[in-house]
C-alpha positions in Angstrom: -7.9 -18.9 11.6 -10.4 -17.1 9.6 -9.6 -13.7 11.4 -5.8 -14.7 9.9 -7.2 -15.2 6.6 -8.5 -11.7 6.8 -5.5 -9.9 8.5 -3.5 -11.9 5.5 -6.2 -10.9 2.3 -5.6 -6.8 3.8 -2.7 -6.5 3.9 -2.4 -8.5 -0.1 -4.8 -5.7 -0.6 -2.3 -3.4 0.5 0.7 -4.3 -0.7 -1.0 -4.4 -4.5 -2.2 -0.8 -4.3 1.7 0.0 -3.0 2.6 -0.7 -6.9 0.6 2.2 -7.8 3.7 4.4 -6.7 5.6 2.4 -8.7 4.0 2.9 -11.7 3.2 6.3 -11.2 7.4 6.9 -10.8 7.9 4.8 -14.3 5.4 6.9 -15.3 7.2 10.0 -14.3 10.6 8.6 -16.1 9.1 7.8 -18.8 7.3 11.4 -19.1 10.6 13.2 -18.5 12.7 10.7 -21.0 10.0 11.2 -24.0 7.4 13.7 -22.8 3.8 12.4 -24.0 5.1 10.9 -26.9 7.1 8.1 -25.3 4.9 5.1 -25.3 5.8 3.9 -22.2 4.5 6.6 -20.4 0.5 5.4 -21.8 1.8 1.8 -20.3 2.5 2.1 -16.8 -0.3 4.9 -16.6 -2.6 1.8 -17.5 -0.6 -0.2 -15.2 -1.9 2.1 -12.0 -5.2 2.3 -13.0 -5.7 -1.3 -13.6 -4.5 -2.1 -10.1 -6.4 0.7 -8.4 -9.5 -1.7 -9.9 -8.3 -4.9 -9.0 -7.4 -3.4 -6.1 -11.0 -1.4 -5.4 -12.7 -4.8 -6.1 -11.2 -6.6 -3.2 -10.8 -4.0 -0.8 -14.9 -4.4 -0.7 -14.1 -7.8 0.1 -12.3 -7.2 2.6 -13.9 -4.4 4.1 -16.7 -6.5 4.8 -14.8 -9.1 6.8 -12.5 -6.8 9.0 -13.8 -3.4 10.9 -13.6 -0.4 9.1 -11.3 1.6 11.7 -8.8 -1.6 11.4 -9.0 -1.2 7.8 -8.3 2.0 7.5 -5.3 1.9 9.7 -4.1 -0.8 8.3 -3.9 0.8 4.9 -1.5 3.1 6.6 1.3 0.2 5.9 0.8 1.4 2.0 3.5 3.7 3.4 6.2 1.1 4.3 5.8 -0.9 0.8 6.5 2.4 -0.8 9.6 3.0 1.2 10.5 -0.5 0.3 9.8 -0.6 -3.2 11.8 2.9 -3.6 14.6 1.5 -2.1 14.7 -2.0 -3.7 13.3 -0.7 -7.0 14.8 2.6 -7.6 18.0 2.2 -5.4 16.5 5.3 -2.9 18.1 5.9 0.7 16.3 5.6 3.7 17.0 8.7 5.9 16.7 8.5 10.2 13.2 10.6 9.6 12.1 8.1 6.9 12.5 5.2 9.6 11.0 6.8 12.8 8.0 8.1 10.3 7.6 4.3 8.9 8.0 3.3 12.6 5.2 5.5 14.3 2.8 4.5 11.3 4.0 0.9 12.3 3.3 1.4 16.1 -0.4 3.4 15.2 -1.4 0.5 12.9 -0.9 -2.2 15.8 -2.0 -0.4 18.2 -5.3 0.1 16.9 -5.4 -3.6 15.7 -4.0 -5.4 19.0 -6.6 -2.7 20.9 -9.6 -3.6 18.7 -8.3 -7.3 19.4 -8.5 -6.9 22.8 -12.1 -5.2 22.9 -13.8 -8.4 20.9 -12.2 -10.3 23.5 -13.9 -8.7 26.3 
């Protein structure tokens, strides 16, 4: 259950620093609608920054409790939020190279999990 937990607090971990793109696009709008005048721009820069520290304080958390190869590749799903949130969010299409990129991260992440899985195991 505990390894659960962990599997469960990365991927949280994750899918937090995935709103960093999201910011970073607002801030993008917000810098072509007003330039560096437009207040809004100064918000959602804030925005990123403050979740790259939330986000910076419990990746060491979990870093601790998970391998660091399994970490690593598992912050290779930062990808797929991003696709989903620029879809959901920003009303993006999804090409057929989008989805079999999303896929072989998808496949490289589990296979290095289910194979590190398999070696405690032993």
């Amino acid at each position: 259950m505990g390894r659960i937990k962990d599997y469960l607090l990365l991927h949280v971990c994750v899918l937090l620093f995935s709103f960093t793109s999201v910011f970073a696009k607002f801030a993008a709008n917000s810098y072509n609608e007003g330039g560096l005048n437009n207040p809004k721009l100064y918000l959602f820069v804030f925005m990123m920054l403050a979740i790259c520290v939330v986000y910076a304080f419990f990746w060491q958390i979990v870093i601790k409790k998970v391998d660091l190869h399994v970490g690593y590749a598992n912050r290779s799903v930062y990808l797929i939020w991003a696709q989903i949130w620029a879809v959901a969010i920003f009303g993006e299409q999804l090409s057929l190279r989008n989805v079999i990129g999303l896929m072989t991260v998808l496949t490289g992440v589990l296979v290095v999990t289910m194979n590190t899985d398999y070696e405690e195991g032993e």
